[in-house]
Every structure is written in C-alpha cells, then in structure tokens.
Residue frames relative to the residue before (quaternion, step in Angstrom):
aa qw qx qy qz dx dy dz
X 1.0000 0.0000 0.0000 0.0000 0.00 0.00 0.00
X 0.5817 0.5755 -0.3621 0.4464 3.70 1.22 -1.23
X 0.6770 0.4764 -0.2866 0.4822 3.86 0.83 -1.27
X 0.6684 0.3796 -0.3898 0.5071 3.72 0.22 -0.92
X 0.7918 0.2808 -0.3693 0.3973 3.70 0.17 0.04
X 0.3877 0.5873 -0.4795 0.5242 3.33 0.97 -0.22
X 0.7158 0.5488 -0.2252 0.3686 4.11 0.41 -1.20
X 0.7288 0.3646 -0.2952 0.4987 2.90 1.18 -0.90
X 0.5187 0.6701 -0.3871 0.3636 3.32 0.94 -0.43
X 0.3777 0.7438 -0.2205 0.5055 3.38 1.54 -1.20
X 0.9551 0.0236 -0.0801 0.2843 2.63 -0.85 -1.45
X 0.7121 0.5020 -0.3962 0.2898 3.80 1.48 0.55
X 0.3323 0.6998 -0.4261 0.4672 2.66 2.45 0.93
X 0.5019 0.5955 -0.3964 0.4862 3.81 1.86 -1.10
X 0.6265 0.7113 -0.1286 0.2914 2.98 0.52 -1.40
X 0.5714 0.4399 -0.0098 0.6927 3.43 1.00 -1.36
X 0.7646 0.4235 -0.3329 0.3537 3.91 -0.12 -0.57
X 0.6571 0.6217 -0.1113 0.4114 2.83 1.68 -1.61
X 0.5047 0.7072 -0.1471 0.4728 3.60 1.68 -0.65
X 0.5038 0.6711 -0.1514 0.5224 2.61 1.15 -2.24
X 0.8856 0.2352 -0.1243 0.3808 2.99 -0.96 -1.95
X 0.2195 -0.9043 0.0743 -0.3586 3.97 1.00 0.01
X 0.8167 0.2034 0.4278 0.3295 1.73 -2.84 -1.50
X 0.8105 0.3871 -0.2696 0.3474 4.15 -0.21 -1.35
X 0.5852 0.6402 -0.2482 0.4314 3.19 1.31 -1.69
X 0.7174 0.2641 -0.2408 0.5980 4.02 0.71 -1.23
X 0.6076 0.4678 -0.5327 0.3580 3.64 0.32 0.13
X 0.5708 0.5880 -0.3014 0.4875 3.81 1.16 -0.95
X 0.7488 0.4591 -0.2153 0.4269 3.43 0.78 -1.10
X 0.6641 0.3259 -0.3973 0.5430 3.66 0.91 -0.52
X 0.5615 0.3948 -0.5748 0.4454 4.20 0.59 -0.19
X 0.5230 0.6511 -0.4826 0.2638 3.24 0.37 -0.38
X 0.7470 0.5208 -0.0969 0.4018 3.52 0.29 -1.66
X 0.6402 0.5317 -0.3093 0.4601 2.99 1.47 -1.47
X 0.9415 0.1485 -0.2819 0.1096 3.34 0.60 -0.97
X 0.5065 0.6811 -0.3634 0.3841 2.77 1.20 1.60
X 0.3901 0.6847 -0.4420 0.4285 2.82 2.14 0.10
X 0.7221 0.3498 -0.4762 0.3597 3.90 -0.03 -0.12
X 0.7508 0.4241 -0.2608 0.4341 3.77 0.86 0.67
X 0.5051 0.5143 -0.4710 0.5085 3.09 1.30 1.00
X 0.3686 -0.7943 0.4751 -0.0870 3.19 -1.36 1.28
X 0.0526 0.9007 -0.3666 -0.2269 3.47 -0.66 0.17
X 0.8928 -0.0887 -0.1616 0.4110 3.23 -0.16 1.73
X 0.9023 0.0746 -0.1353 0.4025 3.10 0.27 -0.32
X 0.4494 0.7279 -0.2354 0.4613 2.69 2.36 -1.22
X 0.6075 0.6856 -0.2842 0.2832 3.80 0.86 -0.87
X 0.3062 -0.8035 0.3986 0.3191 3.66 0.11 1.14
X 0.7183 -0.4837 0.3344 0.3718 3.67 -1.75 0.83
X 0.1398 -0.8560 0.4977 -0.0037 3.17 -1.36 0.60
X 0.5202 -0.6063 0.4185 0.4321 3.94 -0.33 -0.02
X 0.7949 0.0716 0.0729 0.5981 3.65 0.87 -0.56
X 0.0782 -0.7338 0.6681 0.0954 3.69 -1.41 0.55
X 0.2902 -0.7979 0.5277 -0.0233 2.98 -0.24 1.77
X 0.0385 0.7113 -0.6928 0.1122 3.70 -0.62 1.44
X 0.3952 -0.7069 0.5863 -0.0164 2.64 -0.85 2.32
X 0.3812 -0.8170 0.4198 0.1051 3.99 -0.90 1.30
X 0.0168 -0.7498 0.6612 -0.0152 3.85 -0.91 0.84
X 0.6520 -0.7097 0.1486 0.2216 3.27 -1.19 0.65
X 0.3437 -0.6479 0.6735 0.0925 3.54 -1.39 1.25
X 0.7312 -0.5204 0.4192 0.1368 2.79 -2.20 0.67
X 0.3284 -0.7422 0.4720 0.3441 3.74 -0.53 0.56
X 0.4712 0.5256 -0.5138 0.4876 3.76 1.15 0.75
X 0.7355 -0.4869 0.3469 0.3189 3.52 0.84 -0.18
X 0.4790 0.7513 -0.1818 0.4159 3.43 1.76 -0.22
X 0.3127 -0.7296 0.4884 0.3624 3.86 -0.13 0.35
X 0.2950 -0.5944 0.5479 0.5095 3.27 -0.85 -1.19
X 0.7438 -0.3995 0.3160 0.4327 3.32 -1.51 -0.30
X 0.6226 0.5553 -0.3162 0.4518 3.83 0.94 -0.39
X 0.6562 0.3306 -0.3025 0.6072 3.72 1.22 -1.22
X 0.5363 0.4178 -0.6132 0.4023 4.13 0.32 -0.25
X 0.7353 0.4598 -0.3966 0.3012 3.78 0.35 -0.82
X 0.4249 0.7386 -0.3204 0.4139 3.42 1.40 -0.83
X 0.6370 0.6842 -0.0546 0.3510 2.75 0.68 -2.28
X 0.9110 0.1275 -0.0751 0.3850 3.13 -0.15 -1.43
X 0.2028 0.6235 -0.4458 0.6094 4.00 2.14 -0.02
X 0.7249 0.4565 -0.3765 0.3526 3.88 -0.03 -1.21
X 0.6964 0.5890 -0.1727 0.3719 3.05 0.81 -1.55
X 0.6182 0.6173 -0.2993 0.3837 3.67 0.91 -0.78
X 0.1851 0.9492 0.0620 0.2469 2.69 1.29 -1.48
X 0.8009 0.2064 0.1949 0.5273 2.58 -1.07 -2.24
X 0.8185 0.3059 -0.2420 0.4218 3.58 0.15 -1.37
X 0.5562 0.4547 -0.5323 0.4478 3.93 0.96 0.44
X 0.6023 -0.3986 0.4425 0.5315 3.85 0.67 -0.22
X 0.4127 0.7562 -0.5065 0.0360 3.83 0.31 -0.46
X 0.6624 -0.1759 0.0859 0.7231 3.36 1.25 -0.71
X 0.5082 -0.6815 0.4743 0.2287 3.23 -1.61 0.27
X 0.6563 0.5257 -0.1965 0.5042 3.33 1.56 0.04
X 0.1694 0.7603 -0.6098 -0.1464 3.37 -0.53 0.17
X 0.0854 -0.7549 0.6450 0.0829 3.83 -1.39 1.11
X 0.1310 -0.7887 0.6006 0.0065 3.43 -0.73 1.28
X 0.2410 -0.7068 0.6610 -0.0733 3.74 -0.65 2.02
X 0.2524 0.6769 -0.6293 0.2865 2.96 -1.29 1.51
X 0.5404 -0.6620 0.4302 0.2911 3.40 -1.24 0.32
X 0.0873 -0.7481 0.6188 -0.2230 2.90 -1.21 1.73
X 0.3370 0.7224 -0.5352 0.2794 3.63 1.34 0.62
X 0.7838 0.2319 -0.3083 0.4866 4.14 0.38 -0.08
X 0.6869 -0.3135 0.4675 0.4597 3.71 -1.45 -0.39
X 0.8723 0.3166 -0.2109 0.3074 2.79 -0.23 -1.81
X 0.6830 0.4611 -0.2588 0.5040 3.79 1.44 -0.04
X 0.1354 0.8378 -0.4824 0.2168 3.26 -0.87 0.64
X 0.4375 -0.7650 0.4722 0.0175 3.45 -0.12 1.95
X 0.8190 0.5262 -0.0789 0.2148 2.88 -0.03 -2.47
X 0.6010 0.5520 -0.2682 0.5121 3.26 1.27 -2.06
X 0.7722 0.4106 -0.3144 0.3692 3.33 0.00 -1.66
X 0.7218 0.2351 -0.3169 0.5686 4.01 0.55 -0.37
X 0.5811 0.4755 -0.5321 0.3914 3.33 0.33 0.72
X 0.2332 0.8181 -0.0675 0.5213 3.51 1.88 -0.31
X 0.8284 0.1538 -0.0264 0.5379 3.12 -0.12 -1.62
X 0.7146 0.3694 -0.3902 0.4480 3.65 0.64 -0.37
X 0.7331 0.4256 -0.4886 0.2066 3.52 0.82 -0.08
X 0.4343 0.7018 -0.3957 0.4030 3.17 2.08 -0.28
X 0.6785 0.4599 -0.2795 0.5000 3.52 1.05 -0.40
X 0.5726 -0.6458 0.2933 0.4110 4.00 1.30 0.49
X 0.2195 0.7410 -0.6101 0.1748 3.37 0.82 0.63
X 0.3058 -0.7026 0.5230 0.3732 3.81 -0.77 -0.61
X 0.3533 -0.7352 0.3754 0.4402 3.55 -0.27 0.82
X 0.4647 0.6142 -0.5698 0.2868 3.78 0.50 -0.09
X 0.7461 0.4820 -0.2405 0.3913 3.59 0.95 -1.36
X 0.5376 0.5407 -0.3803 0.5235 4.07 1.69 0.07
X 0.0166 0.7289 -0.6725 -0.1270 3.22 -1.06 0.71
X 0.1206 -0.8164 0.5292 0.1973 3.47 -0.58 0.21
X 0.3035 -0.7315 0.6104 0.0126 4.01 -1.31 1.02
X 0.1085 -0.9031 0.4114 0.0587 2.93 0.13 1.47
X 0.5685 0.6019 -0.2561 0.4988 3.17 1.47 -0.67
X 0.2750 0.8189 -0.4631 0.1981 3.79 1.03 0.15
X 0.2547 0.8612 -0.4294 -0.0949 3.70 0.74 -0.53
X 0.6476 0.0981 -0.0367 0.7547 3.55 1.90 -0.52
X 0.4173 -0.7052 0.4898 0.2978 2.72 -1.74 0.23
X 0.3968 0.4118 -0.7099 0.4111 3.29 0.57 1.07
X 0.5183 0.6151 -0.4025 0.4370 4.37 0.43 -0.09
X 0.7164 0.3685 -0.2593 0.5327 3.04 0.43 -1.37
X 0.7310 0.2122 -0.4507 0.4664 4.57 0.24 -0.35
X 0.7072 0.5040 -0.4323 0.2429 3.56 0.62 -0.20
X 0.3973 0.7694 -0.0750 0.4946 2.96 1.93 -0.07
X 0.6225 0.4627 -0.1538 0.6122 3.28 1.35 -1.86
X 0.5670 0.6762 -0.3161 0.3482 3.75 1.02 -1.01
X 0.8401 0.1360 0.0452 0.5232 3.40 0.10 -1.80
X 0.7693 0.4459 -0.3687 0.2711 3.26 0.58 -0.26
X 0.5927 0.2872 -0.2316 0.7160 3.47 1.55 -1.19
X 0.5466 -0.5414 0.5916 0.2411 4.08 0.08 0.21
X 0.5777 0.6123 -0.4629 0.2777 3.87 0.12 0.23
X 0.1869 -0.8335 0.5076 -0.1125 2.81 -0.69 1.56
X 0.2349 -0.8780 -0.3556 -0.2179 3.23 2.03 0.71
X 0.9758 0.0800 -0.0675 0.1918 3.21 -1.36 -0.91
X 0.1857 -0.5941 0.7656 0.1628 3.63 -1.44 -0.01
X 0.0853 0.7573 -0.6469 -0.0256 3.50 -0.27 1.12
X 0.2535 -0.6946 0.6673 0.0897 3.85 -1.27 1.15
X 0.4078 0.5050 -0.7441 0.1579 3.03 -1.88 1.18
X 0.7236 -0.4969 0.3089 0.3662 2.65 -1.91 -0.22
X 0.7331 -0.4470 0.2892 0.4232 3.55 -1.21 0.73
X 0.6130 0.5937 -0.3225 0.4095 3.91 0.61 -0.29
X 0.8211 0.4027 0.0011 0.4046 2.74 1.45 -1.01
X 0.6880 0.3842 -0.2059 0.5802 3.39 1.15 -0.67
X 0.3256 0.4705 -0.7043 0.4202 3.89 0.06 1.20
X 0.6399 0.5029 -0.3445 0.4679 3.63 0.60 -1.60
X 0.7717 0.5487 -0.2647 0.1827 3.47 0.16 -1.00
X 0.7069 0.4930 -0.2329 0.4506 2.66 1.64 -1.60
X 0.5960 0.6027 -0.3318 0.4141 3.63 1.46 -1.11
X 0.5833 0.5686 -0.3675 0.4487 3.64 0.70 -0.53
X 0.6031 0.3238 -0.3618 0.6328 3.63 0.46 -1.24
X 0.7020 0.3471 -0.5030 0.3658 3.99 -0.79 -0.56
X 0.5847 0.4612 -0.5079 0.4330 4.26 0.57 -0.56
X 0.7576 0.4612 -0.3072 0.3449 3.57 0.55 -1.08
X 0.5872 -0.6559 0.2785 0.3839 3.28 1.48 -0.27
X 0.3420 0.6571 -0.5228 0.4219 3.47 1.19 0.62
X 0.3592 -0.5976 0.6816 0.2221 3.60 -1.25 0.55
X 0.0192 0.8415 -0.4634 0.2773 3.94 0.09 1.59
X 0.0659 -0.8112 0.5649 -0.1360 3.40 -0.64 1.68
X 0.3577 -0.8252 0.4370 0.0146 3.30 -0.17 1.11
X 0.0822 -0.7737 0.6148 -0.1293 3.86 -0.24 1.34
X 0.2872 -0.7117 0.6292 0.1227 3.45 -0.61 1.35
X 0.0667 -0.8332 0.5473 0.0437 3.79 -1.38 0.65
X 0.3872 0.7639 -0.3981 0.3288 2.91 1.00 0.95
X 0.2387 -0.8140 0.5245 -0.0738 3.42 -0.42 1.69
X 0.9126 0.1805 0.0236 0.3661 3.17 0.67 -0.58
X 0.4471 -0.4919 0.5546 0.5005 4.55 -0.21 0.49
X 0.0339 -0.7555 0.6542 0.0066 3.47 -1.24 1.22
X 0.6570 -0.5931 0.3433 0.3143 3.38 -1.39 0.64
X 0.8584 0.2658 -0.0144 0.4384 3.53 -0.71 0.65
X 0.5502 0.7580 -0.2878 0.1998 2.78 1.77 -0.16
X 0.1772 0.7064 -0.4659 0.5025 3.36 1.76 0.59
X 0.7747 0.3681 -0.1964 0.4752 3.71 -0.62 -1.62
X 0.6871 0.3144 -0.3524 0.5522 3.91 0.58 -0.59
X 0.4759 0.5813 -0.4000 0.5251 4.08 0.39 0.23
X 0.8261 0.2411 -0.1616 0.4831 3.32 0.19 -1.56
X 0.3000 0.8130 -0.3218 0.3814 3.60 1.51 -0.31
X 0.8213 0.4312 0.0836 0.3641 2.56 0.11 -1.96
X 0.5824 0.4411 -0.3717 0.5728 3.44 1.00 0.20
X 0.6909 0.1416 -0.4671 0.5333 3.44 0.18 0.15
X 0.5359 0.4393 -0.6297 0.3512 3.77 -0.11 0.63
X 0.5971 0.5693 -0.4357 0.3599 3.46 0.97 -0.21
X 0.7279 0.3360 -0.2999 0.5170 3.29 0.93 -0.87
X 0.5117 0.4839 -0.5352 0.4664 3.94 1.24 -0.07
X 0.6965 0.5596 -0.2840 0.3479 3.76 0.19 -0.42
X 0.7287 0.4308 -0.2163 0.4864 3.36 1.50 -0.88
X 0.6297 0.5693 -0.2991 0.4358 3.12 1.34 -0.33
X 0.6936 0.4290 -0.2293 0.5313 3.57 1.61 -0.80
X 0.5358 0.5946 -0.3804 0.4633 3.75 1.54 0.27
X 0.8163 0.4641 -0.0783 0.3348 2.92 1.49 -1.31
X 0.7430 0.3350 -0.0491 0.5773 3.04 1.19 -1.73
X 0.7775 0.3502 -0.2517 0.4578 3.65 0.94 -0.86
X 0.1966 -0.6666 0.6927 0.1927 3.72 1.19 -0.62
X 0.0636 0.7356 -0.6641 0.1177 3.81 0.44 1.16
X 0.2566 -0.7212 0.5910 0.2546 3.30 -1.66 0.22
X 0.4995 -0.6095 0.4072 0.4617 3.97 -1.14 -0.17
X 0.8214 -0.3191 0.3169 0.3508 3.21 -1.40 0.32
X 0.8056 -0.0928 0.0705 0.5809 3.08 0.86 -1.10
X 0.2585 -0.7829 0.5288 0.2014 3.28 -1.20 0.14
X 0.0633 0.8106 -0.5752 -0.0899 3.74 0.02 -1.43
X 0.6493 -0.4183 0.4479 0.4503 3.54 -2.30 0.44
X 0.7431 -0.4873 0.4029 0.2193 3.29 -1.83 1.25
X 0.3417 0.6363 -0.6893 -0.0572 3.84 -1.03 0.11
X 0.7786 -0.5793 0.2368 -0.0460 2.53 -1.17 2.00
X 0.0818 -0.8973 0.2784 0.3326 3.80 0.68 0.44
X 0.5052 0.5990 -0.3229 0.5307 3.03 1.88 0.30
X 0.5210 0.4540 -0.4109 0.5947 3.57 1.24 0.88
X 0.6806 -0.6102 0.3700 0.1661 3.42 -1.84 0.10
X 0.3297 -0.9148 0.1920 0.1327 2.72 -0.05 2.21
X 0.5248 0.5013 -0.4887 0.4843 3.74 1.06 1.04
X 0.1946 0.6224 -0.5628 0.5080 2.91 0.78 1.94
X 0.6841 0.4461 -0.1967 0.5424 3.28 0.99 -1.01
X 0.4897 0.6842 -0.4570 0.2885 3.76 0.75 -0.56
X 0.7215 -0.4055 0.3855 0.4079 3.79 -1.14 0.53
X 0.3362 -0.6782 0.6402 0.1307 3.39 -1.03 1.06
C-alpha cells in the first residue's frame, strides 16, 4: 500500500512538473512574438536602416540556394533597390569547406547587381542568436532590417532588440514551404532556448573577432 502511494505521489509530482515546465515554454513563446510583433513590417512600409541583415538556411554544394534563401534573397533585394539601407549583411554558416551559406548568398545578390562593397558576409553565423549578436559587435550595427520567413523573424527580431540593435523585421515568404510544420513547432523551443541564453545566461557566440564596421567596405569580409 506504502509503494502504490508513494507512485502515485511520483507520478503527480512528474505530472505537475511536466505542466509546470509546459505552462513556461507557451508563456516564453507568446512574450516572445509579442515583443516583436509591433516591429514587423511588410516590405517596403519598413523604416530605413544601416544594414539588411539576411539571416542564412541551407544551399546546395553546386552553388544553388534553396527555396527559403531565394525568398530571403530576393525580400533583401527589394529592399536595397527602394533605398532601405545601403548595406546588405548576409549571416550564415561557413564553419567547413565543403559548406558554405554566405559565398553562395553572397553570389546571388551580386548576380542580381548588387556591388560587392555594399555585401558583407558573417561567416561565423551558425544561429541566429550568432548571427544578431554578431551583427552587434562585430559589423557595429546598431540598425537593422532583418529578412526571413514569417516563422522565423519574431525570434530574430526580439533577440537583436535585447542585445540592443534598433531591429525591424520583414517577412519573405513567397511561397507554401516544405516541412514547414516541423520548422513552426521547432521554433518554439528556440524561443525559449534563446530567451533563456539572452536572459539568464547572457550567452556568448562561438566566435567573435576585430570589428569591420558595417559602414565600411564589405570585401573586408571576403575569404582570406
């Protein structure tokens, strides 16, 4: 009798934690959104900035984008050619050879007449809590138009505002994407992984390195 209650106790303590923890997870996630919902924009409407920060997902090792960075991509591109900012800095992962975000969307905007002075590229992007803490101290931008896709840029934009970037948020989504279920449900626990390492840990990125300036010339950043 002592054990069978002892179990139940257990399991409405599991039970009770599991709520708990939750209960926190959808509370973290709706402050989230909220407090980036009064700074998201759509397209043009989106006040000027120093820099339009297109946050990287994955391309082809032939050189191809996917469907998420063409949308990125070309959201970026509009943009640029309305006056929005004079910069564009595209963060993305560049941690092996045989991979390689940045180049390949750096690429596509110049085939499209960008000037390479006005690309910066962040190789060290690996997330996008890297890629605004990153946008901060390393390129100095203080700021931003940040482009993705509507899933994705509440987290993004709310992060760059904790760190202190002034950050407007420009959905780029053009099209019904694959999976885009699993990257939704995803994406709630990065919110609460992201708020917890802004807040409670004051995490840092992977890497850091000496400042170049995003108001300088952005084949500085090109491949050593």
């Amino acid at each position: 009798m002592r054990k069978t209650v002892t179990r139940r106790r257990a399991l409405l303590l599991l039970a009770s934690m599991l709520l708990l923890g939750g209960g926190t997870i959808t509370l973290v996630d709706r402050h989230v959104q909220a407090g980036a919902a009064p700074y998201l924009y759509k397209g043009a409407e989106v006040p000027g900035a120093e820099a339009i920060v297109v946050l990287g997902a994955f391309v082809y090792a032939d050189g191809r984008v996917s469907d998420i960075v063409r949308d990125r991509l070309d959201t970026a591109l509009e943009l640029y050619r309305a006056g929005k900012a004079p910069k564009i800095l595209v963060s993305g992962d560049h941690g092996r050879q045989d991979y390689d975000e940045v180049n390949t969307m750096k690429n596509y905007l110049l085939k499209a007449g960008v000037p390479e002075e006005d690309i910066f590229m962040d190789h060290a992007g690996f997330d996008t809590y890297d890629s605004m803490y990153r946008a901060r101290d390393v390129f100095l931008v203080r700021r931003a138009i940040v482009v993705t896709q509507e899933y994705h840029v509440k987290r993004a934009v709310y992060l760059a505002r904790e760190l202190g970037i002034e950050a407007y948020g420009v959905s780029a989504d053009r099209r019904q994407y694959r999976a885009i279920a699993k990257y939704k449900a995803r994406e709630v626990l990065a919110r609460n992984k992201d708020f917890v390492g802004v807040h409670l840990l004051g995490m840092k990125p992977k890497y850091l390195g000496e400042a170049i300036p995003i108001t300088s010339d952005g084949r500085a950043t090109n491949d050593k």
